[in-house]
Residue frames relative to the residue before (quaternion, step in Angstrom):
aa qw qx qy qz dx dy dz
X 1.0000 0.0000 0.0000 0.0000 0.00 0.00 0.00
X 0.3262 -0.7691 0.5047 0.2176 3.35 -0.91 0.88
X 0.3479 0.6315 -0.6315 0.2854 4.21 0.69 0.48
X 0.6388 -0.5112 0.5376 0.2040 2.84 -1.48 0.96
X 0.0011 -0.7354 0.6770 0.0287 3.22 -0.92 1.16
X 0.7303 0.4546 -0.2248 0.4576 3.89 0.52 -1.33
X 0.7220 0.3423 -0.3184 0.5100 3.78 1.16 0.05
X 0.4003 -0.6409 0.5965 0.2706 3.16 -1.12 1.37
X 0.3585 -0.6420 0.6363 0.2332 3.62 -1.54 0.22
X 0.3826 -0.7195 0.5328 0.2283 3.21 -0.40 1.73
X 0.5377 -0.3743 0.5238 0.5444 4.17 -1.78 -0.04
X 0.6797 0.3494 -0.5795 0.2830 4.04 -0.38 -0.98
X 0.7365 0.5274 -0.3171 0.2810 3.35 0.42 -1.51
X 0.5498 0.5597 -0.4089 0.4661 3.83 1.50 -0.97
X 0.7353 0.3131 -0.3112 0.5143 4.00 0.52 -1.08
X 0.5164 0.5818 -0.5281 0.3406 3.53 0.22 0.04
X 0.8104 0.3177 -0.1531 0.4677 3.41 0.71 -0.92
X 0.5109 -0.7553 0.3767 0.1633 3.45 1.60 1.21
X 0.8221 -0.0431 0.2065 0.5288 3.62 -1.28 -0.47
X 0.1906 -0.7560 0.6174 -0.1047 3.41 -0.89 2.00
X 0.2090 -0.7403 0.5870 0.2522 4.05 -0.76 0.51
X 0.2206 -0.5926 0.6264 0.4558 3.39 -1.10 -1.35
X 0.8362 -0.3971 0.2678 0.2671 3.10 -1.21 0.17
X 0.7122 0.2294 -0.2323 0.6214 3.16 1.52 -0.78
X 0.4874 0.5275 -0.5523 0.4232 3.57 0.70 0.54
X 0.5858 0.6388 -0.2336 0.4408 3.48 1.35 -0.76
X 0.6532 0.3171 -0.3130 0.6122 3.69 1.15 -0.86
X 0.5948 0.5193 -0.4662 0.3989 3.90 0.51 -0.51
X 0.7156 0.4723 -0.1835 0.4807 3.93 1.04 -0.88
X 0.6246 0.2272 -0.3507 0.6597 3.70 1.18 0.46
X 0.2872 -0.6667 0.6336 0.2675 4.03 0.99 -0.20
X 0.3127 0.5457 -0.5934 0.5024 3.38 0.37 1.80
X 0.3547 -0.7677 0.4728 0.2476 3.25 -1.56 0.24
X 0.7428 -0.4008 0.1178 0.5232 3.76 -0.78 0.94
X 0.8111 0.2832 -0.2713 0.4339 3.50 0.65 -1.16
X 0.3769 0.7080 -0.4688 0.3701 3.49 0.69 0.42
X 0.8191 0.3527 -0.2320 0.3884 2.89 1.10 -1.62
X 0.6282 0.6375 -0.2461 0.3720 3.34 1.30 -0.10
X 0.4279 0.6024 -0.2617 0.6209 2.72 2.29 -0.12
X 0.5880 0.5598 -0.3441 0.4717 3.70 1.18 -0.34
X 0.6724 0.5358 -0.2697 0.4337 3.26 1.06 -1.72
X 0.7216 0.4063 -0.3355 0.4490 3.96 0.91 -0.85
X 0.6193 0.6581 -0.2144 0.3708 3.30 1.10 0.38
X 0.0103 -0.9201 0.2559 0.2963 2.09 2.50 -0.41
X 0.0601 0.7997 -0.5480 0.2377 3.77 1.26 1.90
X 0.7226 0.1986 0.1040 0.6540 3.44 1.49 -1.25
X 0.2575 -0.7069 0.6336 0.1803 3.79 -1.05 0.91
X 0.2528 0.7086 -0.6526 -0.0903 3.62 -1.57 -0.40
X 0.3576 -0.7147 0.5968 0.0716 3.54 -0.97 0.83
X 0.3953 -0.6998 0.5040 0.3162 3.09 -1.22 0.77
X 0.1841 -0.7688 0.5949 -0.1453 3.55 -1.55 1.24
X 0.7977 -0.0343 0.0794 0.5968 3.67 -0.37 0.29
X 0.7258 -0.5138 0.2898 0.3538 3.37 0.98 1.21
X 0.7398 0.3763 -0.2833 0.4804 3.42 1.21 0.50
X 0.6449 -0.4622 0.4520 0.4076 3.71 -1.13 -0.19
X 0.0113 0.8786 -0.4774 -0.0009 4.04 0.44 0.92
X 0.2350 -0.7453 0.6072 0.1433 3.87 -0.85 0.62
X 0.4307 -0.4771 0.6344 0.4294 3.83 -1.01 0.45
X 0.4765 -0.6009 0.5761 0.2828 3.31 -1.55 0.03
X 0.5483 0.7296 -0.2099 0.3507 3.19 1.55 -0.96
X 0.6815 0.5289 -0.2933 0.4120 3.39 1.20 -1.12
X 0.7513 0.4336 -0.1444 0.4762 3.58 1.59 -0.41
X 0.0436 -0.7823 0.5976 -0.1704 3.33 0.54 1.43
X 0.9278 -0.0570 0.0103 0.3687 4.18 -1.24 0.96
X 0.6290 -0.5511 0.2163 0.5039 3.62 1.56 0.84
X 0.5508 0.5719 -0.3095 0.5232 3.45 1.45 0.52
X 0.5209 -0.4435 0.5934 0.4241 3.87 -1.15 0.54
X 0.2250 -0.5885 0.5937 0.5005 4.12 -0.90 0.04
X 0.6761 -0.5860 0.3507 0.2767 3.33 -1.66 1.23
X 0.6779 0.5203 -0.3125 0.4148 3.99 -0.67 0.30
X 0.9054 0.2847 -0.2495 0.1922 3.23 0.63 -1.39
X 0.2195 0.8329 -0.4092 0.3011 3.48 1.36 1.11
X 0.6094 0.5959 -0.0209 0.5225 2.69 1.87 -1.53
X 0.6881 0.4147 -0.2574 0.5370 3.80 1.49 -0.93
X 0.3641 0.6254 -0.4290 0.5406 3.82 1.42 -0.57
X 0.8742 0.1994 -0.2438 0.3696 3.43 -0.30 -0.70
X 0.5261 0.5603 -0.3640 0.5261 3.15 1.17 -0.47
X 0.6175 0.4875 -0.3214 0.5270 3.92 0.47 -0.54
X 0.7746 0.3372 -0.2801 0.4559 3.76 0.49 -1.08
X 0.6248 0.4037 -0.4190 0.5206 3.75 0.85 -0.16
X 0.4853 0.5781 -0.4622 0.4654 3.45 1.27 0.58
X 0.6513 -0.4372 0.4813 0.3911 3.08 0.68 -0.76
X 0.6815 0.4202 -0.2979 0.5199 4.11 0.62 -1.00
X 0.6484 -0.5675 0.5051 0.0500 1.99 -1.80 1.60
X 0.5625 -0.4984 0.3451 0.5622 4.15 -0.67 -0.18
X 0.7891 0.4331 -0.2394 0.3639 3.95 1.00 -0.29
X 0.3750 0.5669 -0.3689 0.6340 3.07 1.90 0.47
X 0.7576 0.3793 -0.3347 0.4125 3.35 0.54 -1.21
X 0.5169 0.4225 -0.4859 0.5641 4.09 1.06 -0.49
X 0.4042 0.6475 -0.5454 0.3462 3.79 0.19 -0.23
X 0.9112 0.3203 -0.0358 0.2566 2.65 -0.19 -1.97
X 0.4705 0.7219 -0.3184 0.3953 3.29 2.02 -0.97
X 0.8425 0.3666 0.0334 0.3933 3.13 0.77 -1.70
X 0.4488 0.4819 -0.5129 0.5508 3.92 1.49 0.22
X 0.5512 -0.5065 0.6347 0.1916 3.08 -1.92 0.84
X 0.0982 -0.8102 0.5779 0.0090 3.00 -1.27 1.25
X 0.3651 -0.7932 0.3651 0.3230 4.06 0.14 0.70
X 0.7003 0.5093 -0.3031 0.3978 3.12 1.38 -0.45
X 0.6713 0.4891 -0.3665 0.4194 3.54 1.33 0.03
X 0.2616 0.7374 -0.0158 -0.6225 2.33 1.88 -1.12
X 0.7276 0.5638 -0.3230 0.2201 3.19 -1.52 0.21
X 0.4855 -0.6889 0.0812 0.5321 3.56 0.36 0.31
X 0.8709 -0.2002 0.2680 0.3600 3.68 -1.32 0.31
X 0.6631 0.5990 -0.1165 0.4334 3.19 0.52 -1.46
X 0.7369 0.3472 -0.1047 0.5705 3.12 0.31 -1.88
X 0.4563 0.5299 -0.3663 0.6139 4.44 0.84 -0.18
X 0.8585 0.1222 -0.3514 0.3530 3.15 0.01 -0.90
X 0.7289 0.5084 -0.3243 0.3241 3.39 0.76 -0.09
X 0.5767 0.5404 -0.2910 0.5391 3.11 2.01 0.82
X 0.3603 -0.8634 0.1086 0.3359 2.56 2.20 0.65
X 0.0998 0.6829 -0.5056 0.5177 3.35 1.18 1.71
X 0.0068 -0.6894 0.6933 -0.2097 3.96 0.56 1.10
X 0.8770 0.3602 -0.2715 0.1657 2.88 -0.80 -1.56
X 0.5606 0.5747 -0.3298 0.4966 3.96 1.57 -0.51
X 0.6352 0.4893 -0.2836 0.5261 3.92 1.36 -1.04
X 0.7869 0.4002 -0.3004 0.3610 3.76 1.06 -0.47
X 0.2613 0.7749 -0.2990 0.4917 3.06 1.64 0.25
X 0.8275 0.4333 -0.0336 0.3555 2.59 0.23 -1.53
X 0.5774 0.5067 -0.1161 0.6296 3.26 1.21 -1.31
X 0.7237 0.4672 -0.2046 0.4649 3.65 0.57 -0.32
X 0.5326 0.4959 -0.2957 0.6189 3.53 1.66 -0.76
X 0.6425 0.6361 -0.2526 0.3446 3.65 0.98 -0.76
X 0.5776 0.6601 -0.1492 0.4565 3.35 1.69 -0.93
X 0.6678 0.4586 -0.0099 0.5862 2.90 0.98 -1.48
């Protein structure tokens, strides 16, 4: 499983990413079961970080009982960057003027292709 285990989650990076699930709030919101979703996280389909002593999902990544479309594709893009799972909520969740607004909130407004760009210019 890829959840962050050896990085603490700093406060900016914890309120940046707003409204936090667990894991089984996460399989109840795609109407999957727990090990499904953890079958997502090693897939690195879906991230979550540990947080109040547990496995913890943005809420954000889960938008109408669906992962939000794209950011399977930025997960990996981010780690062949280099970021760690708290770099990558970092980056998900800082406002960018040029998209506008942050990554996240693009990709769940289905604006992928401007967040992978980006994320991809990062790599390189």
């Amino acid at each position: 499983m890829h959840a962050t285990v050896d990085s603490a989650l700093d406060p900016r990076t914890d309120a940046l990413a707003g409204e936090w699930i667990t894991l089984r709030e996460a399989a109840e919101r795609l109407g999957i079961k727990i090990n499904r979703t953890k079958q997502l996280l090693s897939e690195r389909r879906l991230l979550a970080v540990r947080r109040e002593g547990g496995l913890m999902v943005p809420a954000a990544f889960i938008k109408d009982g669906q992962v939000i479309k794209g950011l399977s594709g930025t997960l990996t893009l981010l780690s062949d960057a280099g970021f760690d799972d708290v770099e990558t909520l970092r980056w998900l969740f800082t406002p960018d003027d040029t998209l506008p607004g942050t990554p996240v909130d693009a990709l769940s407004e289905n604006r992928g292709t401007e967040v992978r760009r980006r994320a991809q210019a990062m790599a390189f």
